[in-house]
C-alpha positions, 0 to 999 in steps of 0.5 A, a space after each residue: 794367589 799366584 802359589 794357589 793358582 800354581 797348585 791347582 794347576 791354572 793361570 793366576 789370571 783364571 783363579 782371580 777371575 775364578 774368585 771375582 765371579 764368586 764375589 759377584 754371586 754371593 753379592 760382594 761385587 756389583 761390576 757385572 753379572 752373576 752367574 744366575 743372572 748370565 744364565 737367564 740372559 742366556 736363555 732369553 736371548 735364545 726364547 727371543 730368536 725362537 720367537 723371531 723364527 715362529 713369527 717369521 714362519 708364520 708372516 710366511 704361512 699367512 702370505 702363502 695362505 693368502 695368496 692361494 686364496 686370491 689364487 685358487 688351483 
């Protein structure tokens, strides 16, 4: 491992953690996440503060709305 890692120019640490990722994606380790799995937990999170943005703009809308209607100009 260590006289690849030389070769390719990296940290031994980086190709094992290289190979363990690679385990995991073809099914070989259960002790995490595969990379498919990280990249749709990456996008939901980021779909869920879109989501929280919308909702809150809207609460906001409705409130703005509301109160011109209480308050006619």
């Amino acid at each position: 491992m260590a006289q690849i890692a030389g070769d390719l120019g990296i940290s031994e640490s980086c190709l094992r953690n290289w190979v363990a990722q690679g385990d995991r994606d073809e099914g070989r380790r259960g002790d995490g996440l595969a990379t498919a799995e990280r990249d749709e937990l990456v996008r939901l999170r980021r779909e869920l503060r879109v989501a929280k943005l919308e909702v809150e703009i809207l609460k906001r809308a409705a409130a703005y709305f509301a109160a011109e209607n209480i308050n006619p100009k």
